[in-house]
MDAnalysis code that builds the backbone (N, CA, C; Angstrom):
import MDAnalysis as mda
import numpy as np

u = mda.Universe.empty(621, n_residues=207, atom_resindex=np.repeat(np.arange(207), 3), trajectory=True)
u.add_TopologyAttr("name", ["N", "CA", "C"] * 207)
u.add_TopologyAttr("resid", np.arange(1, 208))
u.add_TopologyAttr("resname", ["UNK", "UNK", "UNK", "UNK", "UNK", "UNK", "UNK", "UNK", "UNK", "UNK", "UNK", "UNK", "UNK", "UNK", "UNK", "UNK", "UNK", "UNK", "UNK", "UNK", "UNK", "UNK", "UNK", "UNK", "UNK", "UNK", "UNK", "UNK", "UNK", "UNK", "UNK", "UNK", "UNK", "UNK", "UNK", "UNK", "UNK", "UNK", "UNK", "UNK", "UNK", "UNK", "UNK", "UNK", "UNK", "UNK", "UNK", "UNK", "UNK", "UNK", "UNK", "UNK", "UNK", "UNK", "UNK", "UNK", "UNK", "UNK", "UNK", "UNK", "UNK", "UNK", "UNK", "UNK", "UNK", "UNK", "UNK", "UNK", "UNK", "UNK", "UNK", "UNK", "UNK", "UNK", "UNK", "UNK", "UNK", "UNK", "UNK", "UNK", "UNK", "UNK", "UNK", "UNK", "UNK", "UNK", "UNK", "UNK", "UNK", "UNK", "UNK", "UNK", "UNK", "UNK", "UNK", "UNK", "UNK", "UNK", "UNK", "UNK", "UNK", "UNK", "UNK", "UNK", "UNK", "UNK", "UNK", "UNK", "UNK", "UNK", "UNK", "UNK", "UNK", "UNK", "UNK", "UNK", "UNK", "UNK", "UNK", "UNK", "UNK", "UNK", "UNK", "UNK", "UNK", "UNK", "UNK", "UNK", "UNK", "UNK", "UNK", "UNK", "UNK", "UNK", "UNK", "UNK", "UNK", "UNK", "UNK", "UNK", "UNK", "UNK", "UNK", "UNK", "UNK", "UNK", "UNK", "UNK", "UNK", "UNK", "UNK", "UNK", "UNK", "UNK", "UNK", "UNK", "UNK", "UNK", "UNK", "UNK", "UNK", "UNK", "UNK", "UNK", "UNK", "UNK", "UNK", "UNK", "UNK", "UNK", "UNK", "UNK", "UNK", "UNK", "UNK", "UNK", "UNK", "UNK", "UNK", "UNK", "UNK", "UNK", "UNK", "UNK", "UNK", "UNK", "UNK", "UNK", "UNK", "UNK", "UNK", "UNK", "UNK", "UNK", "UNK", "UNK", "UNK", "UNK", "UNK", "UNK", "UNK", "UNK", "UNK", "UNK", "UNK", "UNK", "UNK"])
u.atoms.positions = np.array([
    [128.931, 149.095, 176.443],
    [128.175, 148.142, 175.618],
    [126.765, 148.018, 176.191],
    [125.996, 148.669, 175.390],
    [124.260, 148.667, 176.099],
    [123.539, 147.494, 176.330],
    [123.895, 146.745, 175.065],
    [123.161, 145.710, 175.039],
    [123.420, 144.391, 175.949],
    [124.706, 144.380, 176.252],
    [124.823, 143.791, 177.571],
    [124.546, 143.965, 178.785],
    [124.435, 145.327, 178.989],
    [124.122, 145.719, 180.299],
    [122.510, 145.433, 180.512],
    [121.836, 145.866, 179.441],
    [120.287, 146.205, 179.222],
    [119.532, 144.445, 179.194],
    [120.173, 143.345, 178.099],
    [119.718, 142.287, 177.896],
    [120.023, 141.072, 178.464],
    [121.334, 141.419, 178.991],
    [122.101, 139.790, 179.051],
    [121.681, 139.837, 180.937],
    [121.340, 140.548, 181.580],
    [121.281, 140.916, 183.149],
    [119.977, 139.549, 183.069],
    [119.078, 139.569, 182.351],
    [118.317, 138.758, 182.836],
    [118.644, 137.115, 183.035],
    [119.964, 136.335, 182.563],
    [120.540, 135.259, 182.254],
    [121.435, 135.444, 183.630],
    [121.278, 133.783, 183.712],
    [122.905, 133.561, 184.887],
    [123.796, 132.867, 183.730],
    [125.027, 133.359, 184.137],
    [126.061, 133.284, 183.154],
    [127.325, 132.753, 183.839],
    [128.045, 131.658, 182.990],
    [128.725, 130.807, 183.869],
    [130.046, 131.801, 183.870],
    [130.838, 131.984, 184.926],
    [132.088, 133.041, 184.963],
    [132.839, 132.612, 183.871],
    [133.138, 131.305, 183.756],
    [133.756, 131.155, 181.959],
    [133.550, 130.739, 181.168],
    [133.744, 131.870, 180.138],
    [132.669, 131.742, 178.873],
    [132.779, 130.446, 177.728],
    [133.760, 129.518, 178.196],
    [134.304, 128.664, 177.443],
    [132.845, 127.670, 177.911],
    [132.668, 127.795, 179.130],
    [132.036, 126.732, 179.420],
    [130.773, 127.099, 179.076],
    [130.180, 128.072, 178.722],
    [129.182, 128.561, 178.421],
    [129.036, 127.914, 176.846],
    [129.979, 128.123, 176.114],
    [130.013, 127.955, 174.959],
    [129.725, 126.181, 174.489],
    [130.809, 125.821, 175.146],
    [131.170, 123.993, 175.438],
    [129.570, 123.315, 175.651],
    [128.837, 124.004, 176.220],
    [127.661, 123.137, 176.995],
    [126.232, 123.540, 175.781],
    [126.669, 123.976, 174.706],
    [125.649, 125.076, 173.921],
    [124.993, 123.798, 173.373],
    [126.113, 122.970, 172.512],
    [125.187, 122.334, 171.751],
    [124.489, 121.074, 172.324],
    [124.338, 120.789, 173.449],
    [123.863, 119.905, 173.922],
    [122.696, 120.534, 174.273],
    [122.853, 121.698, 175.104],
    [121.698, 122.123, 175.687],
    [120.815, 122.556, 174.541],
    [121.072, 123.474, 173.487],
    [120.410, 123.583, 172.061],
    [119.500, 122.222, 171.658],
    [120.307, 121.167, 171.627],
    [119.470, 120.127, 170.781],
    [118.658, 119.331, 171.538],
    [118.630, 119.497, 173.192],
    [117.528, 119.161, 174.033],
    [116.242, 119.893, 173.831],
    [116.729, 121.277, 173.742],
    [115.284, 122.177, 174.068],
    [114.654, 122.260, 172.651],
    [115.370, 122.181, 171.652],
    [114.961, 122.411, 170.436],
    [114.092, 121.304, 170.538],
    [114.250, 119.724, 170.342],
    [113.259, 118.310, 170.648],
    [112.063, 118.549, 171.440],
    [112.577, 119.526, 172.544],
    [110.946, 119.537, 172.966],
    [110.484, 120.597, 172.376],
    [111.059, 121.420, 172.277],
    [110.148, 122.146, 171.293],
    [109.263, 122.228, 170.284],
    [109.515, 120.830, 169.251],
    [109.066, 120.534, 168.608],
    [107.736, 119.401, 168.872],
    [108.083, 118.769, 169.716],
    [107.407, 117.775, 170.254],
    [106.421, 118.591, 170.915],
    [106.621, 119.672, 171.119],
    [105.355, 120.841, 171.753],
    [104.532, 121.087, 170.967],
    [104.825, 121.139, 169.678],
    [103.929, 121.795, 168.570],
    [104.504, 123.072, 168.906],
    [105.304, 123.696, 169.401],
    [105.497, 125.395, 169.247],
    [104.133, 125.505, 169.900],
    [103.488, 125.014, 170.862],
    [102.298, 126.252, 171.266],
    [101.094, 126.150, 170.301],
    [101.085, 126.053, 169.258],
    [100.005, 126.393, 167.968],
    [98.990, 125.448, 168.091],
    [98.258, 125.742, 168.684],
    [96.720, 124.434, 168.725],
    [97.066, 123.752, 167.332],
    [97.006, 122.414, 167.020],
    [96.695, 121.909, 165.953],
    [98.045, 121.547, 165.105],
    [98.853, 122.228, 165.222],
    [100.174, 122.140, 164.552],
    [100.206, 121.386, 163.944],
    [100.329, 121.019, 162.799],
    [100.822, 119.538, 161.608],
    [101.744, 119.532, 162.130],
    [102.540, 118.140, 161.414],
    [103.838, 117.955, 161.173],
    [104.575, 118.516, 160.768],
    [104.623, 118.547, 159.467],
    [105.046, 119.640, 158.347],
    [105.105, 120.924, 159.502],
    [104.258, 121.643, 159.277],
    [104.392, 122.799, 160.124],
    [105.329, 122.797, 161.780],
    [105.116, 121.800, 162.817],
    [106.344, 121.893, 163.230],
    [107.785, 121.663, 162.990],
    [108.112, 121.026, 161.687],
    [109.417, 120.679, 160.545],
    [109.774, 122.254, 160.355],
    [108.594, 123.051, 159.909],
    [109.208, 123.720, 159.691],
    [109.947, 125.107, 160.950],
    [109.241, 125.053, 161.892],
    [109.543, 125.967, 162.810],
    [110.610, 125.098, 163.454],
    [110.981, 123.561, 163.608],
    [112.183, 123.247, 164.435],
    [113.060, 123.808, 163.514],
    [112.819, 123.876, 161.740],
    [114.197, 124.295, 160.953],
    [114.958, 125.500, 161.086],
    [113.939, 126.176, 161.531],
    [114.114, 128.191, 161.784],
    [114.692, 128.128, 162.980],
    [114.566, 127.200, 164.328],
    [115.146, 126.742, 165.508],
    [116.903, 126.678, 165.273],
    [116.534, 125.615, 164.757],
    [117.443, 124.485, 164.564],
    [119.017, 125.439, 164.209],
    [118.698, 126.296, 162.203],
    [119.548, 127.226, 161.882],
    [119.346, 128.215, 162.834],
    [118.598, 128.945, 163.186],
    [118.620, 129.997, 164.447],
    [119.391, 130.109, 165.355],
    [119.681, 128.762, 166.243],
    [120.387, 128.591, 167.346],
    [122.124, 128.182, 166.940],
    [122.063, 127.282, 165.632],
    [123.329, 126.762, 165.473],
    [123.778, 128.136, 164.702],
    [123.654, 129.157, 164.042],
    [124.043, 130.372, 163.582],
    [124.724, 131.060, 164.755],
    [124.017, 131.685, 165.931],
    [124.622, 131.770, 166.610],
    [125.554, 131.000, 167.451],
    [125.355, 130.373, 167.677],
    [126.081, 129.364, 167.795],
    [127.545, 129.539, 167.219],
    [127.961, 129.490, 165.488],
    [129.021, 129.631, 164.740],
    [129.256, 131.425, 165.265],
    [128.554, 132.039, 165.213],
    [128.779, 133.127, 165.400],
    [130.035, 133.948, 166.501],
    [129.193, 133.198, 167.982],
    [130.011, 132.927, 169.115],
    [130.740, 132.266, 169.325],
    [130.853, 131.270, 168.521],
    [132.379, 130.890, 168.417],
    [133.495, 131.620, 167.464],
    [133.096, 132.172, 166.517],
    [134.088, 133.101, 165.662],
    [134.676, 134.137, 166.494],
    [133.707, 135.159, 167.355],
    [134.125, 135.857, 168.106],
    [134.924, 135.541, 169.249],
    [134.231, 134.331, 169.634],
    [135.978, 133.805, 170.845],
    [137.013, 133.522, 170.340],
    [136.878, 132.750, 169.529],
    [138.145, 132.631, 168.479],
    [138.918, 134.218, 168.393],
    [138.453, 135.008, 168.047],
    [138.924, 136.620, 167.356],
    [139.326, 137.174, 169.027],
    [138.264, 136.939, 169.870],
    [138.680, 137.164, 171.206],
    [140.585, 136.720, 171.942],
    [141.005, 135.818, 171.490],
    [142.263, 134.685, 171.852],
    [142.658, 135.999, 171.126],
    [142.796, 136.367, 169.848],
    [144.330, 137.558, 169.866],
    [144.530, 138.520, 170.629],
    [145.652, 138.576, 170.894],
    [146.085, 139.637, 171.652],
    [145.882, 141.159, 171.332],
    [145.660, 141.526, 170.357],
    [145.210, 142.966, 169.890],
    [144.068, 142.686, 169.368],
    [142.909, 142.329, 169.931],
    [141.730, 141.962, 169.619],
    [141.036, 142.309, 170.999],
    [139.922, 143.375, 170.351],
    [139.279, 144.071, 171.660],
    [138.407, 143.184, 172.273],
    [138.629, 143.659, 173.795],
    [137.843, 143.307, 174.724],
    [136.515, 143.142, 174.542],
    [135.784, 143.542, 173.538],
    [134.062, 143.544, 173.056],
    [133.596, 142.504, 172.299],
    [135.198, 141.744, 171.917],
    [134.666, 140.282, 171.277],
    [134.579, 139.035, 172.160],
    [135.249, 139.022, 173.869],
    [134.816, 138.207, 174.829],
    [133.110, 138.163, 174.949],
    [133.106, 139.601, 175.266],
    [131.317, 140.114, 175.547],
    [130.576, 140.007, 174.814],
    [130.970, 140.283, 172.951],
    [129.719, 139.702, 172.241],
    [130.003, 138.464, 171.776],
    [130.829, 137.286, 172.060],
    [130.588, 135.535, 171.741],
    [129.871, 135.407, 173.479],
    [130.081, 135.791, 174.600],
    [128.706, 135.608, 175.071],
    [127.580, 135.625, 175.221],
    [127.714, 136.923, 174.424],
    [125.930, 137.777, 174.271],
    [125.627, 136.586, 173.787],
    [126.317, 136.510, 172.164],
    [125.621, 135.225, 171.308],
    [125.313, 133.879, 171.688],
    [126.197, 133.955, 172.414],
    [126.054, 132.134, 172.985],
    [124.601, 132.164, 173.799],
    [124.831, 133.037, 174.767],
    [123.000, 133.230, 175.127],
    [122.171, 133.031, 174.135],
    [122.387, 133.820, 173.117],
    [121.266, 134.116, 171.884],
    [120.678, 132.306, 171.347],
    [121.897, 132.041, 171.365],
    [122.340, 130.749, 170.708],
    [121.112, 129.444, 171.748],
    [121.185, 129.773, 172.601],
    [120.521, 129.040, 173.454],
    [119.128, 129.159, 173.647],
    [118.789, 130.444, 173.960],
    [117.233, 131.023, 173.742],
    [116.542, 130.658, 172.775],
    [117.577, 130.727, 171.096],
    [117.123, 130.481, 170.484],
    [116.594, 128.422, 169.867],
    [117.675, 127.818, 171.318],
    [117.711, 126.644, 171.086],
    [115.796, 126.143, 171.499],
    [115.178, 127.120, 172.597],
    [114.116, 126.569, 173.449],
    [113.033, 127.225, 172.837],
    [113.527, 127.976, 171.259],
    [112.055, 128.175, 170.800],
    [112.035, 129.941, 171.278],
    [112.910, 130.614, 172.059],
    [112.522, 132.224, 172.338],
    [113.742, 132.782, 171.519],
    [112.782, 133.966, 170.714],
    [113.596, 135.020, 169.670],
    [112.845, 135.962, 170.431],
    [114.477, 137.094, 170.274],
    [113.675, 138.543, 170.961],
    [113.877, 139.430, 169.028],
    [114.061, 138.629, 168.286],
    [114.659, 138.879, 166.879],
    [115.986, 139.682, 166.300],
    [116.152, 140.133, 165.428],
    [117.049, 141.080, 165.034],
    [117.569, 142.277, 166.054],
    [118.496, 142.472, 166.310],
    [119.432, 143.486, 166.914],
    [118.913, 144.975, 166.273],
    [118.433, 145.434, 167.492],
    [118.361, 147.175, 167.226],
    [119.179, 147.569, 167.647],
    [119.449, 149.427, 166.288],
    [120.670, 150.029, 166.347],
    [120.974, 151.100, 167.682],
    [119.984, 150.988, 168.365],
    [120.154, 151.623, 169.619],
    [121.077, 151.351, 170.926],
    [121.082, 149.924, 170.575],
    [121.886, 148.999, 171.535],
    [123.193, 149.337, 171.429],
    [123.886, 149.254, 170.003],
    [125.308, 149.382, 169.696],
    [125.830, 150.435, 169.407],
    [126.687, 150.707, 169.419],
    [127.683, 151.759, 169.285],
    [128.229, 152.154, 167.764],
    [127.485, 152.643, 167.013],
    [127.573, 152.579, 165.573],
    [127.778, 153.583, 164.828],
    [129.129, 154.292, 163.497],
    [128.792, 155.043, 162.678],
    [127.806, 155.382, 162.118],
    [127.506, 156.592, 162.433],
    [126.132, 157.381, 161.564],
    [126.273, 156.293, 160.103],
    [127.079, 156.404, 159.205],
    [126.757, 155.522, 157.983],
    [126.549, 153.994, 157.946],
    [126.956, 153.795, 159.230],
    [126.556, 151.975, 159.136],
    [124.921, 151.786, 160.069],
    [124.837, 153.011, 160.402],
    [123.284, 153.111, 161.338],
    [122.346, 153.177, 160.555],
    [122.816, 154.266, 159.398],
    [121.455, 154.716, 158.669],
    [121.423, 153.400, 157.774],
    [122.799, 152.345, 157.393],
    [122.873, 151.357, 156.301],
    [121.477, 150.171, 156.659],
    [121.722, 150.063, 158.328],
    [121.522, 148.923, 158.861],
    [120.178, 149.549, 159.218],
    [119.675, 150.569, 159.698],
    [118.211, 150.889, 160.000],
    [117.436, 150.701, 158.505],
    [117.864, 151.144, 157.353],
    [117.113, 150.752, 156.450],
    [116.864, 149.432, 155.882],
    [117.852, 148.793, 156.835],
    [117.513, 147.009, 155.782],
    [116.792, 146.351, 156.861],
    [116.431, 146.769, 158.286],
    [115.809, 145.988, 159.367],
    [114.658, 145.778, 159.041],
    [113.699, 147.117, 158.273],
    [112.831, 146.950, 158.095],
    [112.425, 145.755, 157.062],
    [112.937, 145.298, 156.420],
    [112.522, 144.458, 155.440],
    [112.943, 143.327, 155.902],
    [113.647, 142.692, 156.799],
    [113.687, 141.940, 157.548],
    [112.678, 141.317, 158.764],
    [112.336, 142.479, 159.335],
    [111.017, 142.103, 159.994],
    [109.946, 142.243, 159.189],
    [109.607, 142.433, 158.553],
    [108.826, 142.618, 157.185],
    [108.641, 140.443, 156.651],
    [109.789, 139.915, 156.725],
    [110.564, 137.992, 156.311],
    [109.885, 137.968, 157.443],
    [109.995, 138.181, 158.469],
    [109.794, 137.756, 159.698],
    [108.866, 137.625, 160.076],
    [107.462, 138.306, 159.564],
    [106.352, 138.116, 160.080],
    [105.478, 137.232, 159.012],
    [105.981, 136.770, 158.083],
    [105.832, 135.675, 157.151],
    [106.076, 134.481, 157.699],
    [106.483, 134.116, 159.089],
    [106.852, 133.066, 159.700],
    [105.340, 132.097, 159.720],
    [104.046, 132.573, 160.051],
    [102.941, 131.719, 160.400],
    [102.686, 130.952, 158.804],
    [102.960, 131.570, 157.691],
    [102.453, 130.977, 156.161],
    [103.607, 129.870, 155.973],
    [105.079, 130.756, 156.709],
    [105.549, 129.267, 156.504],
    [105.518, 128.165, 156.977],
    [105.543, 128.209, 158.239],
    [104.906, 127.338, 158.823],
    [104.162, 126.371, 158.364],
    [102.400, 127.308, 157.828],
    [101.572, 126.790, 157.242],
    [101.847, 125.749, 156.076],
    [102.908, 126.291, 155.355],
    [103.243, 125.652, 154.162],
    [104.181, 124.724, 153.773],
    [104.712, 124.235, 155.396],
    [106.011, 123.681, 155.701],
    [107.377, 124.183, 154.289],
    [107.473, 125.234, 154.573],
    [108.520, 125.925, 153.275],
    [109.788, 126.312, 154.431],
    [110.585, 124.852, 154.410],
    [111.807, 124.719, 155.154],
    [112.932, 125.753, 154.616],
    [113.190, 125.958, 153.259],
    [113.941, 126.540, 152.459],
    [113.658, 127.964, 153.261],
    [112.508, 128.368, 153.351],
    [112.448, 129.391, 153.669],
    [112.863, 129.672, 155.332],
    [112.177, 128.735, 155.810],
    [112.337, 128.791, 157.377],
    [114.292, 128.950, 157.602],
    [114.926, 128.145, 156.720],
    [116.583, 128.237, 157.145],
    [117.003, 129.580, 156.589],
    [116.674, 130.114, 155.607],
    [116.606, 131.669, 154.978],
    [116.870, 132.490, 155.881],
    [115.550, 132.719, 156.739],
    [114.776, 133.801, 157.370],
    [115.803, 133.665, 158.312],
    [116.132, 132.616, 159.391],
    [117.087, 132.082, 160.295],
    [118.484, 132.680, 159.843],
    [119.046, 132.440, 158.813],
    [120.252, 132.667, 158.833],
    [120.355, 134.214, 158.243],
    [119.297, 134.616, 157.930],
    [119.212, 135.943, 157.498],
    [119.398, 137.087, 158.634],
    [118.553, 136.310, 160.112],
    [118.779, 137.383, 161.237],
    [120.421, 137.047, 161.842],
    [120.738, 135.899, 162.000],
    [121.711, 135.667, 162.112],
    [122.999, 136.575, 161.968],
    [123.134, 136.957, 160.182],
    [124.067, 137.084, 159.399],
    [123.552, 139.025, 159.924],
    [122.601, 139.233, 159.992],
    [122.229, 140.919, 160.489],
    [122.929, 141.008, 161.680],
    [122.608, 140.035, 162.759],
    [123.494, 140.585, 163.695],
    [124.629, 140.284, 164.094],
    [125.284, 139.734, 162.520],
    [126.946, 139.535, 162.415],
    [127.343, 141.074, 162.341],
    [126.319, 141.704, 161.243],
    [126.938, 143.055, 160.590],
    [126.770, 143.703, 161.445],
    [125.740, 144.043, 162.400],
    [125.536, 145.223, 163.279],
    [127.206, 144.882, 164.677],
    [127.162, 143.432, 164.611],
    [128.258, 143.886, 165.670],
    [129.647, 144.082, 165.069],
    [130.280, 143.827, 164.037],
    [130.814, 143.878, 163.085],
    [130.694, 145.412, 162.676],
    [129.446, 145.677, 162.880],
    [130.006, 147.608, 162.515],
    [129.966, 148.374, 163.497],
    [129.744, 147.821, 165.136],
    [130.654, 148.259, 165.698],
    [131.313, 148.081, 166.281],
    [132.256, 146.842, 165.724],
    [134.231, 147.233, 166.079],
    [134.770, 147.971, 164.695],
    [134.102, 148.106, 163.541],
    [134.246, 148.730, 162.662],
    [134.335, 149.964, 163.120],
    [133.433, 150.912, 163.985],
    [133.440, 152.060, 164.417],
    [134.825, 152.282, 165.569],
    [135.408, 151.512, 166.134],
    [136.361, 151.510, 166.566],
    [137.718, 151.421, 166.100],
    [137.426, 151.197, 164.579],
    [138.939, 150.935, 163.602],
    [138.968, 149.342, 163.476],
    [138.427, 148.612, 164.015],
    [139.027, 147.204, 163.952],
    [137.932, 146.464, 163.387],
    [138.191, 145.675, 162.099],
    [137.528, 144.895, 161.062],
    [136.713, 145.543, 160.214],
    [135.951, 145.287, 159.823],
    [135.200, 145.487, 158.485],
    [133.866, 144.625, 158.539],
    [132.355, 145.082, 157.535],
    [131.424, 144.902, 158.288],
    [130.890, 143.748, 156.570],
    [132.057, 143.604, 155.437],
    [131.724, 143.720, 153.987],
    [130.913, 142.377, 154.016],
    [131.488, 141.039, 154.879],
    [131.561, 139.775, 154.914],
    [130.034, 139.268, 155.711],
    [129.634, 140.139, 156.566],
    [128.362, 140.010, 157.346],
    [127.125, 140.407, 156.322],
    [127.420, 141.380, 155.757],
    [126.515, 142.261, 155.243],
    [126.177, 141.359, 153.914],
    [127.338, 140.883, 153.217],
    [126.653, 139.959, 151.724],
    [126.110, 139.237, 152.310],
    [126.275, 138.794, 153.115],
    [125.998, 136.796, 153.728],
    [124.675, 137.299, 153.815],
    [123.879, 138.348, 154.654],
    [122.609, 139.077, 154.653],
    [121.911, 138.990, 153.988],
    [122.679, 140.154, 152.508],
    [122.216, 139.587, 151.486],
    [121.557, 139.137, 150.844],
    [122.640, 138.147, 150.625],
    [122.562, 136.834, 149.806],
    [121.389, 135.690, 150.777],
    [120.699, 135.396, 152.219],
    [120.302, 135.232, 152.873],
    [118.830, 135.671, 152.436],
    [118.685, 136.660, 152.376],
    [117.394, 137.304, 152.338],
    [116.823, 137.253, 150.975],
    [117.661, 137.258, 150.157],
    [117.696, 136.861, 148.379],
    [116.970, 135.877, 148.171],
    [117.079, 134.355, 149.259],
    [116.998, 133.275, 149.106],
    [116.161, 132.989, 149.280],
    [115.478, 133.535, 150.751],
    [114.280, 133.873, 151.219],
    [113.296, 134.226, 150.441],
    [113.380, 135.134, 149.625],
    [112.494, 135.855, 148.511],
    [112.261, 134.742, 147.385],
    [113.131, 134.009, 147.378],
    [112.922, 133.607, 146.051],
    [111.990, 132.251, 146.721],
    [112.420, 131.750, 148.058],
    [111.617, 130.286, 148.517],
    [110.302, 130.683, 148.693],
    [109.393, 131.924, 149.249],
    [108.527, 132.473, 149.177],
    [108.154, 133.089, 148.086],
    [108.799, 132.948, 146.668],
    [108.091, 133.489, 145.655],
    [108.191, 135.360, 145.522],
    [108.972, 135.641, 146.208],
    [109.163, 137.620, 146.165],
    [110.197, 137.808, 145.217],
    [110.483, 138.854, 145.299],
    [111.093, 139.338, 144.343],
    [112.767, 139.992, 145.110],
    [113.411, 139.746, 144.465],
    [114.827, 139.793, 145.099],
    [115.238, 141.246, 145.917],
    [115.462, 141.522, 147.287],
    [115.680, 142.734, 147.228],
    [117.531, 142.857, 147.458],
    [118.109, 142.488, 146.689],
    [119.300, 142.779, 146.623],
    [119.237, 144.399, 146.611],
    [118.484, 144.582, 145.621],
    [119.004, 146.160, 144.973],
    [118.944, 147.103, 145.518],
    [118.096, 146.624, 146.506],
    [117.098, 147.753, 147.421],
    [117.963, 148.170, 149.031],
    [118.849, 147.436, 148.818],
    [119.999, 147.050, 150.197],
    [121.263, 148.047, 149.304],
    [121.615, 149.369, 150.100],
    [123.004, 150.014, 149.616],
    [124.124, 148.759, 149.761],
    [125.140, 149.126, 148.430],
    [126.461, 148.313, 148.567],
    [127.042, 148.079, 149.734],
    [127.630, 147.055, 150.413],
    [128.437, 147.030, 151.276],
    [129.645, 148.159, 151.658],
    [130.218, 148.801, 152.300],
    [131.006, 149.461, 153.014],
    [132.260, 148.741, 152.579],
    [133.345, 149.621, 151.918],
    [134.393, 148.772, 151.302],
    [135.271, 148.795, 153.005],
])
């Protein structure tokens, strides 16, 4: 697993991951408050405009958040691979970083261990994702919350599917349930910013 070896080394990590998990949302909704109370950094920041970056926080961190807990959950069965302990920690990190205001963003396919067809699926929809993503300063500007929880649950729900396709590449689960939520996510996005839907432009889900 690359991306553990490569990303998570820089974090101290409590030996059990329960407790890692247990302590998330407290520590989340501290750093997120100051975060906001910071202005994010941005000389000048309105109100509105920090509303809207605690909202992208806020869903950001609690996404993962649900995330890493699904996977510990899936982790407890007994014929349930060992890679779902390791990624509800990855996330729970994620979950936290993302509580203090730091995104390293969307999951690249280099990291994971992925079918050629769920690589080429998922390399073509990243781009249009970071594409939402750098629309972050207008929303801001425009306090367009709708959008800010969008964009948030949009990276979220991406790096449900990328890890999701690969235990898929291992035989175990399916990637169908990550990938609409995406979607349907990014759909929403388009439409709170006024774009134009790219459902169509995203291949069908992987039955």
């Amino acid at each position: 697993m690359l991306h553990h070896k490569a990303r998570l080394s820089d974090f101290v990590l409590a030996p059990i991951k329960v407790i890692v998990l247990a302590a998330l949302p407290l520590a989340a909704g501290v750093e997120i408050g100051n975060r906001a109370s910071a202005g994010d950094g941005i000389t000048g920041a309105t109100r509105p405009a920090r509303d809207a970056m605690q909202m992208f926080d806020v869903s950001l961190a609690s996404g993962y958040r649900a995330l890493a807990d699904t996977l510990e959950q899936a982790g407890q069965d007994p014929g349930s691979s060992s890679n779902d302990w390791a990624d509800a920690q990855y996330f729970a990190v994620k979950a936290t970083a993302a509580g203090r205001g730091d995104n390293d963003g969307p999951e690249n396919t280099n990291s994971w261990a992925l079918a050629p067809i769920d690589r080429a699926q998922i390399e073509s929809a990243r781009p249009r994702l970071i594409a939402a993503a750098a629309q972050m300063p207008e929303i801001a500007r425009t306090a367009n919350l709708i959008a800010a929880k969008a964009l948030a649950t949009a990276q979220v729900k991406f790096d449900c599917w990328i890890e999701r396709a690969e235990e898929a590449a291992k035989g175990e689960g399916q990637t169908e349930d990550c990938h609409k939520a995406f979607q349907i996510a990014l759909t929403e996005f388009d439409a709170a910013v006024g774009g134009q839907s790219i459902a169509a432009a995203i291949h069908p889900p992987r039955p």
